[in-house]
C-alpha positions in Angstrom: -4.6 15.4 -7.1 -4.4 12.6 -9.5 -7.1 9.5 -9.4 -5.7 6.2 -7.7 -2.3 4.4 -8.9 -2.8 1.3 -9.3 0.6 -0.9 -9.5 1.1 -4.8 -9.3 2.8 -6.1 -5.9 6.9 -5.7 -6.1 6.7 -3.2 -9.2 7.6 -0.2 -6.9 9.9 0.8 -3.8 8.7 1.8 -0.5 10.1 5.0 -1.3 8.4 5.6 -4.1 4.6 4.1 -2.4 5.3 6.1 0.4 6.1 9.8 -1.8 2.6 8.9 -3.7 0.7 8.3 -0.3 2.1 11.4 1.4 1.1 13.3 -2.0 -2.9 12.3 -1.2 -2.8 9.2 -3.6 -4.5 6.3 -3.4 -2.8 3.1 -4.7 -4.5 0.0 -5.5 -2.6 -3.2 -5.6 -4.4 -6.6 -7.0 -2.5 -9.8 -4.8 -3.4 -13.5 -5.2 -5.4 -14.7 -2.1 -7.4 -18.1 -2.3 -7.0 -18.6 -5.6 -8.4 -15.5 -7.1 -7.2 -11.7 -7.4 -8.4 -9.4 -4.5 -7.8 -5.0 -4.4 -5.5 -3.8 -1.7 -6.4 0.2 -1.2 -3.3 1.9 0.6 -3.8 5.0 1.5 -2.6 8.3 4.3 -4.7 10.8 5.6 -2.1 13.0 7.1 -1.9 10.9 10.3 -2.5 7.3 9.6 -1.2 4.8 7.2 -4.4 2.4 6.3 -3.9 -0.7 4.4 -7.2 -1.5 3.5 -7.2 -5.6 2.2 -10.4 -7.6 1.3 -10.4 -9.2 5.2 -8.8 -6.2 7.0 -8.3 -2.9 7.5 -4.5 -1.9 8.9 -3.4 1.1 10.6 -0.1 2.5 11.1 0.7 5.4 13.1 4.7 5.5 12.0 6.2 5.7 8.9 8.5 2.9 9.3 5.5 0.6 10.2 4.1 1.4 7.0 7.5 0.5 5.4 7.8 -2.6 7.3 3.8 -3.3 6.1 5.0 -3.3 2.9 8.0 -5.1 2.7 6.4 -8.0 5.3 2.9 -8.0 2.9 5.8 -8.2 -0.5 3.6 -4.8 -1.8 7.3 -3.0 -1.9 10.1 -4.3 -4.4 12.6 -5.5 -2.4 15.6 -3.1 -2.0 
């Protein structure tokens, strides 16, 4: 397995995060919150979806949570 990706937020499609998650990567986004950059882990474990952000830690159970996760957060290029 290859280390973490780390890509900038609208650079890739939900496709494409999703095939990298569901291959065991980790992918590390850096978004603007108050003013300063802040790491956004995403991640699957075979079951869950986490989206782990500097204030929260997401879950989704479904795949089409995930994608709506990252189309809602703007982590996905819109398609």
């Amino acid at each position: 397995m290859d280390g973490p990706l780390r890509i900038e937020p609208g650079e890739r499609s939900a496709d494409e995060i999703l095939d990298e998650l569901r291959a065991g990567r980790r992918i590390l986004i850096g978004v603007e919150v108050a003013g300063g950059t802040h790491e956004v882990v995403l991640r699957y474990d075979g079951e869950t979806y986490h989206c782990d952000t500097p204030t929260n830690l997401h879950r989704h159970t479904e795949e089409a949570e995930m994608r709506s996760c990252l189309y809602r957060m703007g982590y996905a290029a819109e398609e």
